[in-house]
C-alpha positions as CSV (number, residue, x, y, z in Angstrom):
1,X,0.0,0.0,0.0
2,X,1.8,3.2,-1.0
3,X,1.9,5.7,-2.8
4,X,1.4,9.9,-2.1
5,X,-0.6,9.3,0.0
6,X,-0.2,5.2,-0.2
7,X,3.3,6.3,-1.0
8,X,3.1,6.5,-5.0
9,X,4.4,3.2,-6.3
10,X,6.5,0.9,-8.1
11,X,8.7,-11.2,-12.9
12,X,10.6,-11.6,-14.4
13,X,11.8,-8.3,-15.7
14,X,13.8,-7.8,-12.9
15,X,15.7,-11.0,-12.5
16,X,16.3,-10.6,-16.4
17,X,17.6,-7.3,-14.9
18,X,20.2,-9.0,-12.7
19,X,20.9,-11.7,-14.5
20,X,21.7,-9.6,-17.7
21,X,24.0,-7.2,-15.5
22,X,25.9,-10.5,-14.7
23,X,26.5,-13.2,-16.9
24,X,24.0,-14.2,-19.9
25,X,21.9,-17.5,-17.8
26,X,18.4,-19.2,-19.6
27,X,16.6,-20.7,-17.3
28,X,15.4,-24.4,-18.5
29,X,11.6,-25.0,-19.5
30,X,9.6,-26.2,-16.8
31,X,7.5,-29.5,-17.2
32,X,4.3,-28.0,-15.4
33,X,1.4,-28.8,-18.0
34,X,-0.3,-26.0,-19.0
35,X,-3.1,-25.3,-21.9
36,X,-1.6,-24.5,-25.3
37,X,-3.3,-21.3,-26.2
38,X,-2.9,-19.9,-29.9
39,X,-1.0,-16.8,-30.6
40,X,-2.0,-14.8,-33.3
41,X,0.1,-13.5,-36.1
42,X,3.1,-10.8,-35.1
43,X,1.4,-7.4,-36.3
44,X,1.3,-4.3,-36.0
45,X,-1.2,-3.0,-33.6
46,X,-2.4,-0.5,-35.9
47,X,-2.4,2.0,-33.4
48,X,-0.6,3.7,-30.3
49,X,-0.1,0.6,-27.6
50,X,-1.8,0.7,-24.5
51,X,-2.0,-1.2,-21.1
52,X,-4.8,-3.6,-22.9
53,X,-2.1,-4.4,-25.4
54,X,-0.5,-6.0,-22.8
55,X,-2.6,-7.9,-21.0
56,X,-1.6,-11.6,-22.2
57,X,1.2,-11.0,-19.5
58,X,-1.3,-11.6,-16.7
59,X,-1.4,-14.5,-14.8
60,X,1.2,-17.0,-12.7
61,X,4.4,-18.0,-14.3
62,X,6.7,-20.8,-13.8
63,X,9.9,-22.6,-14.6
64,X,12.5,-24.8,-12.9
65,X,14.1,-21.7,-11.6
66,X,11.5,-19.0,-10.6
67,X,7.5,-18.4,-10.1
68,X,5.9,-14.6,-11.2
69,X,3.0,-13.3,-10.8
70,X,1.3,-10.4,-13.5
71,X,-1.6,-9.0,-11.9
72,X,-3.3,-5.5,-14.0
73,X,-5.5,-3.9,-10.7
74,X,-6.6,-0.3,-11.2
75,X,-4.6,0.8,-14.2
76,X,-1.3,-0.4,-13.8
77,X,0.5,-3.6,-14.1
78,X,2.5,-5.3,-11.1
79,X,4.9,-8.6,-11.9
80,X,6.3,-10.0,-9.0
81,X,9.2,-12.7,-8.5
82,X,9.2,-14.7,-5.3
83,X,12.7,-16.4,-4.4
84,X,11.8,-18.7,-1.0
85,X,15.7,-18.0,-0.1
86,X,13.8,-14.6,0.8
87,X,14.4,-12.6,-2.4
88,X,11.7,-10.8,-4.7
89,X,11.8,-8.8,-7.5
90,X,9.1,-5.8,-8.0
91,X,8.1,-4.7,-11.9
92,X,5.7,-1.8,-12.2
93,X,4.1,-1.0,-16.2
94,X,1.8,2.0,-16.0
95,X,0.7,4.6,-18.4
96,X,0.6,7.6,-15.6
97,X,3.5,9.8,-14.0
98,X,3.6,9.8,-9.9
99,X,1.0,12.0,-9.6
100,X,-1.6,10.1,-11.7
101,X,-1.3,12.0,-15.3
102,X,-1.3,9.9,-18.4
103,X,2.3,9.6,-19.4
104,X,3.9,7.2,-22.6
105,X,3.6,3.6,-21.5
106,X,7.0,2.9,-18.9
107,X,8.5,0.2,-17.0
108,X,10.1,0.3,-13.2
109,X,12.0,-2.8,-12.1
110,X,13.0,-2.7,-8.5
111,X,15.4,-5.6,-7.0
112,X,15.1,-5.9,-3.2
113,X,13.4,-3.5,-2.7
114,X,16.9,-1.2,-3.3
115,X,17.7,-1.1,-7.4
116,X,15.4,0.3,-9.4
117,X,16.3,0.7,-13.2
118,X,12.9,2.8,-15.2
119,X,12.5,1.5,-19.2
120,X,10.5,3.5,-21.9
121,X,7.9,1.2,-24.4
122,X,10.1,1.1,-27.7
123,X,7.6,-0.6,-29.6
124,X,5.1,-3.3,-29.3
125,X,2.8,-6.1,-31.7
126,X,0.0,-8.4,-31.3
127,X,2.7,-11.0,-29.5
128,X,5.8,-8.9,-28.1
129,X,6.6,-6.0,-26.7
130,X,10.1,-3.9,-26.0
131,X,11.4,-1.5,-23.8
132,X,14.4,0.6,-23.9
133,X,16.6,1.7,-20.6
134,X,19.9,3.6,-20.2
135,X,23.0,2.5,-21.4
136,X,21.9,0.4,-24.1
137,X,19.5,-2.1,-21.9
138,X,16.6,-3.5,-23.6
139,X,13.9,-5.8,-22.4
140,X,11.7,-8.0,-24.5
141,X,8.8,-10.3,-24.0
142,X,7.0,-12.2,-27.0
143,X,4.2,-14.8,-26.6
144,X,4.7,-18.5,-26.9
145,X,1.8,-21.1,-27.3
146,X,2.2,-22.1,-23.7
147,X,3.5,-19.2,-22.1
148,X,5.9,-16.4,-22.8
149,X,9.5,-15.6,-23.3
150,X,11.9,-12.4,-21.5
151,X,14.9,-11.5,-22.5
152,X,16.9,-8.7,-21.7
153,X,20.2,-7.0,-22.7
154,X,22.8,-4.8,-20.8
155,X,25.8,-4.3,-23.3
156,X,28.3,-5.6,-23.6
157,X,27.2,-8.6,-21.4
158,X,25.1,-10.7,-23.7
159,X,21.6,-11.6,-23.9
160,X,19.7,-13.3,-21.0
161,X,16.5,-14.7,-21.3
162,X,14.0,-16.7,-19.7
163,X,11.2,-19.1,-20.9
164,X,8.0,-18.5,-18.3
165,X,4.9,-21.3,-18.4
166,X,1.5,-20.5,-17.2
167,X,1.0,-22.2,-13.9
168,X,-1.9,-21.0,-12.2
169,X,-0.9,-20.5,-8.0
170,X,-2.9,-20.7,-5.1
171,X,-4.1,-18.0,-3.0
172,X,-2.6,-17.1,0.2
173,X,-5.4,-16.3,2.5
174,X,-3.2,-16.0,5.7
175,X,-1.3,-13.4,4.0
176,X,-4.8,-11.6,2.8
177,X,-5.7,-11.3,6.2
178,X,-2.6,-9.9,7.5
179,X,-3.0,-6.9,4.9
180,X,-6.4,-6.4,6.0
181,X,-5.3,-6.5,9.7
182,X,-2.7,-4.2,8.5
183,X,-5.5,-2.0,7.2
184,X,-7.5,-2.0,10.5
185,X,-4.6,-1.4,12.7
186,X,-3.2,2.3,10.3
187,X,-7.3,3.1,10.8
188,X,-7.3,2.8,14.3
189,X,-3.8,4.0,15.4
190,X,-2.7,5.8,12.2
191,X,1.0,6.0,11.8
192,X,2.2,3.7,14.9
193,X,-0.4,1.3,13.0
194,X,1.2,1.9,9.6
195,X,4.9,1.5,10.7
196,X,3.8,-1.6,13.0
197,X,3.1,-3.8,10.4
198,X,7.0,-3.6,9.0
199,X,9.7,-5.7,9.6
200,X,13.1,-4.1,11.1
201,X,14.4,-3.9,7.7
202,X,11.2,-3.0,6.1
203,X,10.8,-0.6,3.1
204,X,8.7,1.4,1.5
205,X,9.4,2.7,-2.1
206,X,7.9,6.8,-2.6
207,X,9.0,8.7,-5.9
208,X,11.9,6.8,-6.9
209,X,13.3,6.4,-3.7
210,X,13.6,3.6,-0.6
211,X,12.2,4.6,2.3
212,X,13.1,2.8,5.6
213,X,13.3,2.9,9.6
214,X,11.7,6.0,11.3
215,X,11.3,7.7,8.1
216,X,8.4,5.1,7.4
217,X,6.1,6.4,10.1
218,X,7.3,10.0,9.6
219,X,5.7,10.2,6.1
220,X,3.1,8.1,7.1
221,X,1.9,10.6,9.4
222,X,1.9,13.5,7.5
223,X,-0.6,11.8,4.8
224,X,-3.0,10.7,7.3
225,X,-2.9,14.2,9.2
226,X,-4.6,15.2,5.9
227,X,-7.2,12.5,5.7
228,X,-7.6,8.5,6.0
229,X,-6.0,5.6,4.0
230,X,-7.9,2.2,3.0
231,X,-7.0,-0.9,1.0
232,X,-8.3,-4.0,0.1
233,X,-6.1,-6.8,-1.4
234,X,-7.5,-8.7,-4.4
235,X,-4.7,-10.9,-5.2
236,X,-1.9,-13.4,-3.4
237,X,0.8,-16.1,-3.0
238,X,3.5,-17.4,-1.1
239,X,6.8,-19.2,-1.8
240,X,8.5,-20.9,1.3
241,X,8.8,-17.8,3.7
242,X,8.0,-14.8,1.5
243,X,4.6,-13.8,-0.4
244,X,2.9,-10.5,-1.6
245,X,-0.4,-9.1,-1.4
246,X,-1.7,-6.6,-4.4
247,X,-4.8,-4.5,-4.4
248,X,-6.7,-1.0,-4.4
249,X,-6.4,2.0,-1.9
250,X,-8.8,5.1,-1.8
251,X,-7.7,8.1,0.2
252,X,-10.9,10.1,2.0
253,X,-10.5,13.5,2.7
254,X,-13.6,15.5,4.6
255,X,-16.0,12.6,3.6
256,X,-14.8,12.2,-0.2
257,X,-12.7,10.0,-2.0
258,X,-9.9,12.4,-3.5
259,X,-7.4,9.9,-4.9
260,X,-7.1,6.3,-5.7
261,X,-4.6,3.7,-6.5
262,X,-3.6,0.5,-6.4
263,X,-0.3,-1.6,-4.6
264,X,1.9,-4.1,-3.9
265,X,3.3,-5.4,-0.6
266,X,6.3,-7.6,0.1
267,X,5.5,-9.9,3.1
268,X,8.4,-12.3,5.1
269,X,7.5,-14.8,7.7
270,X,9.3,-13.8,11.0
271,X,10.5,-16.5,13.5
272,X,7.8,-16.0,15.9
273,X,5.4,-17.4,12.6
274,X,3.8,-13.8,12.0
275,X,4.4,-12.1,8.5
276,X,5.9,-8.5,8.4
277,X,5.8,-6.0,5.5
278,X,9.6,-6.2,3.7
279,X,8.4,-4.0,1.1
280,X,5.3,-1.9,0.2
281,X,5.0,0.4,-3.1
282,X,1.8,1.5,-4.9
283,X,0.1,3.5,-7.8
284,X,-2.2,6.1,-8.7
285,X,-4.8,6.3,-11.1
């Protein structure tokens, strides 16, 4: 849940990301069954791409090496990578700036919750799509029958890819209700509630930038001085000891809804059994 005031927001992408900036890996396919599904020709779109474009992405992705999850909620699109040694990689694809404008089509891949590298849409077709980064790094996805294909580039390393297929994934109901308990506490106690629900290394990411320790409740507490914060999650999973939550936020100011927005939160199991926020991000719309 973040954003301004959730604390604006930020698969694969991202551990393309590191991989590419190290040495060129493909991970093997995975033998999980999944439905073939036709892709239609490579085209043009025949028009200026847009979020919809896109949406074959959705869904849960798997392969020997890795599970991500695509989830489109309120306008933007979150992928998220879940390592069980405790690792997770955050992708954000939206069509609006920080403060909820329309903006060209971009791409935010955050590693840790620390490295965060922004692409710009380069060009897209009925079955692939490209974006462009600094110093040369590109990132492409194009639809197989049974799932997708991401490979990225970081000159002069070479090419890394990654063959995804879909593997639908379970819910994670305990981790649904800790977001919703995380919820009820910030509405009751505001900004001791808010920076409660965090683990000791927990982070949230605002504007391009980690935010972490006291800081957390700090900027917390000035957006609820100016009116109250509320989110539902709509989607969840878990891997070994780490999981996320993603879903909508409203922000009421003097009885009216004045902004709204969607997220994506990081949870980690702690030793006493309870989950903890590692990482919280969100967007406008």
């Amino acid at each position: 849940m973040t954003m301004s005031p959730r604390s604006w927001v930020a698969i694969t992408f991202a551990s393309l990301v590191v991989a590419g900036c190290g040495s060129a890996t493909t991970a093997p396919a995975s033998p999980v069954a999944s439905a073939q599904q036709p892709v239609p020709p490579d085209a043009p779109l025949g028009h200026a791409p847009t979020l919809a474009d896109l949406a074959w992405l959705d869904g849960d992705w798997h392969n020997a090496a890795l599970d991500s999850h695509w989830r489109t909620i309120a306008g933007a699109m979150y992928g998220v990578v879940l390592d069980p040694q405790g690792g997770f990689e955050v992708t954000i694809i939206d069509d609006s700036d920080d403060d909820g404008k329309p903006a060209p089509i971009s791409m935010i891949a955050i590693s840790n919750g620390r490295e965060q590298m922004t692409f710009a849409l380069r060009a897209a077709t009925t079955t692939s799509v490209d974006f462009a980064g600094d110093h040369g790094r590109v990132a492409h996805v194009a639809r197989r029958p049974d799932g997708w294909r991401g490979a990225f580039t970081a000159p002069p390393q070479p090419e890394a890819a990654v063959d995804v297929t879909r593997a639908p994934a379970a819910s994670a109901p305990a981790l649904e209700a800790a977001d919703r308990a995380f919820a009820a506490d910030t509405a009751r106690d505001g900004a001791d509630g808010w920076a409660r629900a965090f683990a000791p290394d927990g982070a949230q990411w605002e504007r391009g930038a980690r935010i972490e320790g006291d800081a957390i409740r700090a900027g917390i507490a000035k957006t609820l001085a100016a009116g109250a914060l509320a989110w539902e999650p709509v989607a969840s999973a878990t891997n070994g000891g780490i999981g996320y939550t993603a879903g909508t936020w409203t922000f009421t100011a003097n009885g009216a809804i004045v902004a709204r927005g969607s997220y994506v939160t990081i949870w980690e199991r702690q030793r006493d059994g309870s989950w903890k926020v590692a990482f919280d991000t969100g967007r406008p719309v």
